[in-house]
Backbone as a chain_set.jsonl record, in Angstrom:
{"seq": "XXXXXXXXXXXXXXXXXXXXXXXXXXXXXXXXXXXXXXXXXXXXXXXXXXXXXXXXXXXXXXXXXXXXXXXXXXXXXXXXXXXXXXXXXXXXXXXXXXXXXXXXXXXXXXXXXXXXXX", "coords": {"N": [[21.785, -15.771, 7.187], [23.457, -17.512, 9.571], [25.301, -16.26, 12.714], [27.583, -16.005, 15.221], [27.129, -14.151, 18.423], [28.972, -13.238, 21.126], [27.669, -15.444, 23.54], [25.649, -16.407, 22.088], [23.527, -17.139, 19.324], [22.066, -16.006, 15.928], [19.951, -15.197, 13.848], [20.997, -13.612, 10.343], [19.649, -10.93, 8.12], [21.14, -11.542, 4.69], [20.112, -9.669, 3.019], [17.31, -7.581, 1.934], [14.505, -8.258, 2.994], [11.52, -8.563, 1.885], [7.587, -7.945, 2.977], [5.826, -10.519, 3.89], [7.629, -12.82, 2.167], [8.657, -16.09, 1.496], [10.853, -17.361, 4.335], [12.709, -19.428, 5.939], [12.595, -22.992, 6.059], [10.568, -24.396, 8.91], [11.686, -27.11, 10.981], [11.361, -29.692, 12.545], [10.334, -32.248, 15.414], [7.336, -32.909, 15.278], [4.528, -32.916, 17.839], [2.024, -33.811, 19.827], [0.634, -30.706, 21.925], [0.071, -30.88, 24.509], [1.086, -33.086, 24.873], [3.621, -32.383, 25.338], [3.57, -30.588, 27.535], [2.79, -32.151, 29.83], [4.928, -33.469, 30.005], [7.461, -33.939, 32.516], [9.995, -33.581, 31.797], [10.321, -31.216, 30.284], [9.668, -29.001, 31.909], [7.337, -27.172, 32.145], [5.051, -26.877, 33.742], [6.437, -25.621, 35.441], [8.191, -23.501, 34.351], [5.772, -22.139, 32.926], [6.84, -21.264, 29.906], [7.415, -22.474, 27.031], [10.549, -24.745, 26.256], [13.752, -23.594, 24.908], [13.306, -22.998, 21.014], [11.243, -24.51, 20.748], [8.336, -24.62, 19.252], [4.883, -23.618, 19.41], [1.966, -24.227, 18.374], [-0.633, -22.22, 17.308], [-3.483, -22.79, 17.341], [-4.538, -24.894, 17.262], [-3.956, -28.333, 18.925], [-1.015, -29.123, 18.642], [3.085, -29.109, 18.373], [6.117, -28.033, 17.69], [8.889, -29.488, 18.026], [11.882, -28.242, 17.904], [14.651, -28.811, 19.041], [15.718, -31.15, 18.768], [16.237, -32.084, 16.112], [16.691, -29.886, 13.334], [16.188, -26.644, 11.813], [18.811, -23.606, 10.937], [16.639, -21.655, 11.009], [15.528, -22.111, 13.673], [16.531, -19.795, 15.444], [15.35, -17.26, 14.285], [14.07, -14.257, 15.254], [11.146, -14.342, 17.728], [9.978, -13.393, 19.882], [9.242, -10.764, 22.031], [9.536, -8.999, 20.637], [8.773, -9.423, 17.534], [10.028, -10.03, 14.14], [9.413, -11.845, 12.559], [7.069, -14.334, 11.679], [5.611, -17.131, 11.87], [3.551, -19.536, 9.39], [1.543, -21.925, 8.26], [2.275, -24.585, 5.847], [0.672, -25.99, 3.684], [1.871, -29.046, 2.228], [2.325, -32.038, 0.733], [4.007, -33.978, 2.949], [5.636, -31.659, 4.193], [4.945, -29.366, 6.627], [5.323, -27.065, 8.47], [6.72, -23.653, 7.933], [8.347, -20.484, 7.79], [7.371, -16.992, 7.451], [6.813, -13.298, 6.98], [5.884, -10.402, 8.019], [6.484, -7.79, 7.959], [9.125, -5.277, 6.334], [12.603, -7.027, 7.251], [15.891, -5.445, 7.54], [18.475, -5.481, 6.315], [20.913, -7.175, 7.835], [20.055, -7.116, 9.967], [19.272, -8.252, 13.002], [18.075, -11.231, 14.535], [16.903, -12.065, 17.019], [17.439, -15.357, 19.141], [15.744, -15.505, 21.248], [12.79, -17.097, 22.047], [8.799, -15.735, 22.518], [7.404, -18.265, 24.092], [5.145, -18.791, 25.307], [1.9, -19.737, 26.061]], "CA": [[23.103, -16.179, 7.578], [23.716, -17.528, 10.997], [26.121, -15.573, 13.437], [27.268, -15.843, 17.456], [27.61, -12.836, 18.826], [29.254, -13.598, 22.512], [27.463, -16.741, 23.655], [24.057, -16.159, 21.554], [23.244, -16.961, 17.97], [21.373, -15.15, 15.594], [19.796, -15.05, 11.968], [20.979, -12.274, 9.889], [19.474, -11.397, 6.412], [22.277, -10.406, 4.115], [19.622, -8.656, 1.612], [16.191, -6.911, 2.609], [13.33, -9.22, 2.72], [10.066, -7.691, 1.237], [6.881, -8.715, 3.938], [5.144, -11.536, 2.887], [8.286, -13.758, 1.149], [9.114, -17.503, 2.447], [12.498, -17.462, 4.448], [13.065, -20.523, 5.918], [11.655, -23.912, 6.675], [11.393, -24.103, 10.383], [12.125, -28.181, 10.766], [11.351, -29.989, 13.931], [9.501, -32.972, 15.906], [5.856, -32.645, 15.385], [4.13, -33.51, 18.843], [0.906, -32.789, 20.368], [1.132, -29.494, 22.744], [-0.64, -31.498, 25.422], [1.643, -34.403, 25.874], [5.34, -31.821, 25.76], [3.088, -29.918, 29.003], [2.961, -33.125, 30.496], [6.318, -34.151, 30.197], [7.826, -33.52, 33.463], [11.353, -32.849, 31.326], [10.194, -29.819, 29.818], [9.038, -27.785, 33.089], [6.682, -25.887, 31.506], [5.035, -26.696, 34.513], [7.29, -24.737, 36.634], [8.263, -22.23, 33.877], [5.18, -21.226, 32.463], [7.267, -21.074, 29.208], [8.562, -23.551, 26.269], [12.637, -24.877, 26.242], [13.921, -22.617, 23.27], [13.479, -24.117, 20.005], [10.009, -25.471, 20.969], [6.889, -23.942, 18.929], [3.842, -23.983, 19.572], [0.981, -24.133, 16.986], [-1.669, -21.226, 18.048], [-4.961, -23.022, 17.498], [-4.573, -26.564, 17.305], [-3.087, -28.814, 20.032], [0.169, -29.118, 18.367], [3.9, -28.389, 18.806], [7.38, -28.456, 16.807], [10.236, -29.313, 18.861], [13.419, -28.461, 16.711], [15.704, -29.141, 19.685], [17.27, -32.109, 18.714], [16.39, -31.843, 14.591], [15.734, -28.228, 13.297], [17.212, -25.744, 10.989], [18.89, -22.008, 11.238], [15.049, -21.117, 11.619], [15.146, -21.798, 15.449], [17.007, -18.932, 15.88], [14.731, -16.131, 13.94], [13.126, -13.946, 16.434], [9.806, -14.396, 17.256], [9.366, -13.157, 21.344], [9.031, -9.771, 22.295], [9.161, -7.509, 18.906], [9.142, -10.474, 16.302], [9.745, -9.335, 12.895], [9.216, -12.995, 11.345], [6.009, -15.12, 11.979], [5.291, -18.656, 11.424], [2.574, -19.852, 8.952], [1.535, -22.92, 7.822], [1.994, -24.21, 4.423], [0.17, -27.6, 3.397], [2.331, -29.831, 1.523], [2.778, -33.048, 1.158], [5.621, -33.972, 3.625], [5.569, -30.285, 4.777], [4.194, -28.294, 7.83], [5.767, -25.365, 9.024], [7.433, -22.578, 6.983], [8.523, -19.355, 8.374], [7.355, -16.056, 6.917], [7.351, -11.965, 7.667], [4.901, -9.299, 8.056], [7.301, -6.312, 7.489], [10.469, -5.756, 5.908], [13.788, -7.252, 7.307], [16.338, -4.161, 6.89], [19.857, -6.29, 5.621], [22.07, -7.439, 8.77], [19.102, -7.224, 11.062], [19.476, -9.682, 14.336], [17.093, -12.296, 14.501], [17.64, -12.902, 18.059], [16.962, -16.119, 19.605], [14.727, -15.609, 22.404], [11.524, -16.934, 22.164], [7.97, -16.257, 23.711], [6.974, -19.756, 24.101], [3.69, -18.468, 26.45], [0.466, -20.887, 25.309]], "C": [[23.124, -16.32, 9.1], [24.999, -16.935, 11.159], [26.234, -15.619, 14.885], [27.848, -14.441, 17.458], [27.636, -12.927, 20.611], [28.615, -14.997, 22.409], [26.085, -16.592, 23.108], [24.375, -16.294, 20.37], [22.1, -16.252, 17.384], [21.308, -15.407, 14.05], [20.063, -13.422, 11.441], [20.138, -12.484, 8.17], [20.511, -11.198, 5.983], [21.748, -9.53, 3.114], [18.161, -8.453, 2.412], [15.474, -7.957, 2.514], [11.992, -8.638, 2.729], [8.807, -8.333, 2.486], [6.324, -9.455, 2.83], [6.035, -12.713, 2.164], [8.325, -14.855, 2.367], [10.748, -16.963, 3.279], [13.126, -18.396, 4.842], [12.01, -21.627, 6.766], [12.088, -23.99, 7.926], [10.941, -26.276, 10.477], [11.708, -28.669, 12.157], [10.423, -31.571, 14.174], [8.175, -32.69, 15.892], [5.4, -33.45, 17.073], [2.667, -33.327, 19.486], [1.4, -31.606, 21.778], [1.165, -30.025, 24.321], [0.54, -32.61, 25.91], [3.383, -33.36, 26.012], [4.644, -31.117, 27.01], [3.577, -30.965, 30.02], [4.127, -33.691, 30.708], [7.233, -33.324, 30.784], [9.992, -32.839, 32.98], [11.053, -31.78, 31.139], [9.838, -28.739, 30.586], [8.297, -26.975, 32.296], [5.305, -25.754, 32.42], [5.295, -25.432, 35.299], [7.772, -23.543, 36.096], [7.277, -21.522, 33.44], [5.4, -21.193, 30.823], [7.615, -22.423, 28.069], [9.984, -23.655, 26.587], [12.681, -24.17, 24.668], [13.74, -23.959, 21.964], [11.917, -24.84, 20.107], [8.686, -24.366, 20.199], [5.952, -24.475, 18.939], [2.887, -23.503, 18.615], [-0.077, -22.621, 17.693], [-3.098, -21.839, 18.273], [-4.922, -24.2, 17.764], [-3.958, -27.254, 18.594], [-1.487, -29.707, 19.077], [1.686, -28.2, 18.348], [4.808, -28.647, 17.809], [8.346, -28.124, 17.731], [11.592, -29.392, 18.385], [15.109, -28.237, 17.755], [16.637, -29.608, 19.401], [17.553, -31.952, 16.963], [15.684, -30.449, 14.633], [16.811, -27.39, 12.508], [17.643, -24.393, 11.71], [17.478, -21.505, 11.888], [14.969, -20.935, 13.343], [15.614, -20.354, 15.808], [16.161, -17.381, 15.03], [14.101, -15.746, 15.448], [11.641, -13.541, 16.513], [9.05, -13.834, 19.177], [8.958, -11.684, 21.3], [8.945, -8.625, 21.084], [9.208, -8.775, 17.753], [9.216, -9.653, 14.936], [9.646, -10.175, 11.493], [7.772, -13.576, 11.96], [6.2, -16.336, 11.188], [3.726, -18.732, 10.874], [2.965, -21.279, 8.318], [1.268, -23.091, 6.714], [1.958, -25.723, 4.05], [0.705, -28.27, 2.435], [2.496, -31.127, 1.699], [4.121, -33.719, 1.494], [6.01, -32.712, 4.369], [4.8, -29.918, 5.909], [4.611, -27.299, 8.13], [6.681, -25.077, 8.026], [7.644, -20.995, 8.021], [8.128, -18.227, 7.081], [6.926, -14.97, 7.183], [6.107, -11.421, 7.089], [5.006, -8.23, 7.212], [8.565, -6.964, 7.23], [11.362, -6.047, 6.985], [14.755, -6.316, 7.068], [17.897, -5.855, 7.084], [20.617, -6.209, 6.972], [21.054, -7.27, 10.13], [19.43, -8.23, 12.04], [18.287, -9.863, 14.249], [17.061, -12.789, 15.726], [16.746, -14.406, 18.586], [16.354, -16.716, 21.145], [13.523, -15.332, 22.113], [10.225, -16.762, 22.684], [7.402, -17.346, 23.288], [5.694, -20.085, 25.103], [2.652, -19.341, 25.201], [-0.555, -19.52, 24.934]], "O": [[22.844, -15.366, 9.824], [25.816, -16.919, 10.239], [25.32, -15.368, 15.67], [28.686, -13.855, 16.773], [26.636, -12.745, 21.305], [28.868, -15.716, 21.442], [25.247, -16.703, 24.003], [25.409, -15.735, 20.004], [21.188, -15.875, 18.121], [22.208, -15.707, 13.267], [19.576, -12.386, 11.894], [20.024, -13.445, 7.409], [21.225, -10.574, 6.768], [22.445, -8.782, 2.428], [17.92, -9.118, 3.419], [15.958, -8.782, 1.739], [11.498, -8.26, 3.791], [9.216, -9.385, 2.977], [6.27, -9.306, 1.609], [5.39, -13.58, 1.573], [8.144, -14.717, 3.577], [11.581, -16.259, 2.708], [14.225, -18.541, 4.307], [11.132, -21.428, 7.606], [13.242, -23.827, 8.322], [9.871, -26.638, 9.988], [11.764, -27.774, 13.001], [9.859, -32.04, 13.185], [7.894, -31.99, 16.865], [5.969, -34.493, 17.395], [2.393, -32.127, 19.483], [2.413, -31.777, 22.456], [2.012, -29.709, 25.156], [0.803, -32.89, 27.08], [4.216, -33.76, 26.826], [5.551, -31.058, 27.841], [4.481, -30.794, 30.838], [4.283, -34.441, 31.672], [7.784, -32.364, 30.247], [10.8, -32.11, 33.555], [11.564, -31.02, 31.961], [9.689, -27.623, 30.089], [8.839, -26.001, 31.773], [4.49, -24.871, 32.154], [4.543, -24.526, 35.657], [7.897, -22.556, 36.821], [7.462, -20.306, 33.401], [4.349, -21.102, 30.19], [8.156, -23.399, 28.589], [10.576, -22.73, 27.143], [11.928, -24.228, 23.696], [13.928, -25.175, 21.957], [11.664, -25.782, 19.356], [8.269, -23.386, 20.815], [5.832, -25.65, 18.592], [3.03, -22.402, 18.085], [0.178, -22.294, 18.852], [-3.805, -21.484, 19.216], [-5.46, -24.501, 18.829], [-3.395, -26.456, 19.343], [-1.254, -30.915, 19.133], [1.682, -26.969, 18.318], [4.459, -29.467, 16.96], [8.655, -27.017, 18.172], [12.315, -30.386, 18.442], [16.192, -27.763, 17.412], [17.816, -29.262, 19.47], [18.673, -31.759, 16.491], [14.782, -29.966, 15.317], [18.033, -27.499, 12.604], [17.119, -24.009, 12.756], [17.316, -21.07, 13.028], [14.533, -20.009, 14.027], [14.872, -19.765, 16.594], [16.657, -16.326, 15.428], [13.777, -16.467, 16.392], [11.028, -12.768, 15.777], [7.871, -13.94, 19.513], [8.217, -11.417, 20.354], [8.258, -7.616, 20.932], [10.216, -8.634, 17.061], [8.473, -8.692, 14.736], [9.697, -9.881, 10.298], [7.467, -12.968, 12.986], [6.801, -16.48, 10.124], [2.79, -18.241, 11.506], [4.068, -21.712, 7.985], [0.43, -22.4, 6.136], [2.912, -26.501, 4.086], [-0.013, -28.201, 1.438], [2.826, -31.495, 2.826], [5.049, -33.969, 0.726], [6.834, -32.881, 5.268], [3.703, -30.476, 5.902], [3.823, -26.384, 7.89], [7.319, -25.898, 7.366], [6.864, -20.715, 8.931], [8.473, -18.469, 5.924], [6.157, -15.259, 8.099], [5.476, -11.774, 6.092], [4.313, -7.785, 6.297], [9.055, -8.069, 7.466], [11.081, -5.344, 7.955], [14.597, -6.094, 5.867], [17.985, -6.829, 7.831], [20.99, -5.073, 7.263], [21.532, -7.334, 11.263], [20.0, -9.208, 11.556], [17.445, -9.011, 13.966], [17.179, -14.014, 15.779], [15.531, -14.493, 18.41], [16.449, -17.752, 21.804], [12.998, -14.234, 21.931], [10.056, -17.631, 23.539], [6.909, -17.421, 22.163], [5.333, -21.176, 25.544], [2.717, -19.462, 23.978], [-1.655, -19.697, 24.41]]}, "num_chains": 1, "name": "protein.A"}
């Protein structure tokens, strides 16, 4: 369930989530990693960092930028304590899926600050 809390959104569960289940598709621009560096919009340059909403693949030179298209998913948290991870799940028409390590305890914040470090 999405929620703002002040000027910040956030995924909540409303029921536990066991590790290991799907929770949501995370939706976005596929791009290579290489050409969003390069593109003097995104400072990542000058930050060091992704613009929120921007994932980056771990091995491959690819990215998902669910800026402009992108589901609830952007907002799970995945920076400093994550308690969701992203895996990939090969379908046709498909690429990214979101899914968890450890449990989810019910009303958990999901906050939406990501590390977006390469």
């Amino acid at each position: 369930m999405l929620k703002k809390n002040s000027n910040c959104y956030g995924l909540f569960a409303e029921t536990n989530i066991s590790p290991g289940l799907f929770i949501v598709e995370f939706k976005g621009e596929v791009c290579l990693k290489s050409d969003y560096k390069a593109n003097e919009s995104n400072q990542y340059s000058l930050l060091g960092v992704t613009q929120p909403f921007v994932l980056f693949y771990p091995v491959l030179n690819l990215c998902v930028d669910a800026r402009r298209v992108g589901t609830e998913a952007r907002f799970i948290r995945r920076s400093c304590h994550p308690n969701a991870e992203t895996r990939t799940i090969v379908v046709p028409g498909l690429s990214k899926g979101k899914g968890k390590e450890t449990e989810i305890e019910k009303e958990e914040v999901q906050s939406s600050t990501p590390d977006n470090r390469d």
